[in-house]
N, C-alpha and C positions, 0 to 999 in steps of 0.2 A: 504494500500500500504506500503509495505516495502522502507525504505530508503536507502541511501548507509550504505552499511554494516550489514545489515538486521535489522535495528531497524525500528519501525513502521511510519509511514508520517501522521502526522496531519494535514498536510496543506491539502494532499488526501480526510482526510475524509471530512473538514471543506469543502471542496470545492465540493466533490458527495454530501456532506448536502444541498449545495446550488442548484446545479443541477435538484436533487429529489426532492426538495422544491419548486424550482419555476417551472419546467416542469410537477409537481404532477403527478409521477412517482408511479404505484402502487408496494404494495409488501417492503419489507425491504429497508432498501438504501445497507445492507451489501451484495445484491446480486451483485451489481454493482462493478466491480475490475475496475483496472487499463487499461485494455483492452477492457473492456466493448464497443459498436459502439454507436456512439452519431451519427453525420449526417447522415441521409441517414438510418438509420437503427433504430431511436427512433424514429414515427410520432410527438411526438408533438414538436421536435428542426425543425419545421417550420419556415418561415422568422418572424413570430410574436414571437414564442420561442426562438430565437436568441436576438431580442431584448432586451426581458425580461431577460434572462441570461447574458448578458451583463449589464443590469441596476445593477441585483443582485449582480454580479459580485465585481462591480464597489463600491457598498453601503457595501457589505459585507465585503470587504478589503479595503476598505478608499483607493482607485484607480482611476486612469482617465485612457480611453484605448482610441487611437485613431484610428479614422478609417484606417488612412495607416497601422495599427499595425493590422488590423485585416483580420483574411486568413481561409477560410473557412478548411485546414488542420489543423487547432488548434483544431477545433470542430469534429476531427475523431474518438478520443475514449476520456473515461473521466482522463485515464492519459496524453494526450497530452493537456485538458485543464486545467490539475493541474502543468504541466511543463512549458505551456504559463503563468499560473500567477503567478508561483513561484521567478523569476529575479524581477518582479513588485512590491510584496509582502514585498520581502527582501529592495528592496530599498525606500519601504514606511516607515522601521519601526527603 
């Protein structure tokens, strides 16, 4: 994912790494963009898959998320759950 101003988003990929990783997603992670469909469109982001992406989430960026914070339009595509974690991220660090 590009960032503002076209340089590249680490936080995107650190964060499709996590995705790929714990949904064991086949195939590269770099086929996955920023618009890629996560609910509703990946089987395994399941009610058990959510959990677990949220554990991951959680462990991979030294975060707490709380359930009023969490909206199933975050899990739309895997740039809108690299834009939910990104405010989080920054004020962990």
């Amino acid at each position: 994912m590009m960032a503002a101003g076209g340089r590249h988003d680490p936080l995107f990929d650190q964060v499709r790494g996590v995705i790929v990783q714990t949904l064991d997603l086949p195939g590269p992670k770099q086929r996955f963009t920023p618009d890629s469909g996560l609910f509703g469109e990946i089987p395994e982001l399941d009610s058990m898959g959510v959990v677990l992406l949220l554990t991951a989430l959680e462990d991979r960026f030294d975060i707490q998320l709380s359930d009023d914070e969490i909206d199933a339009e975050w899990f739309a595509t895997f740039g809108s759950v690299t834009e939910f974690i990104r405010p989080r991220v920054d004020k962990a660090e």
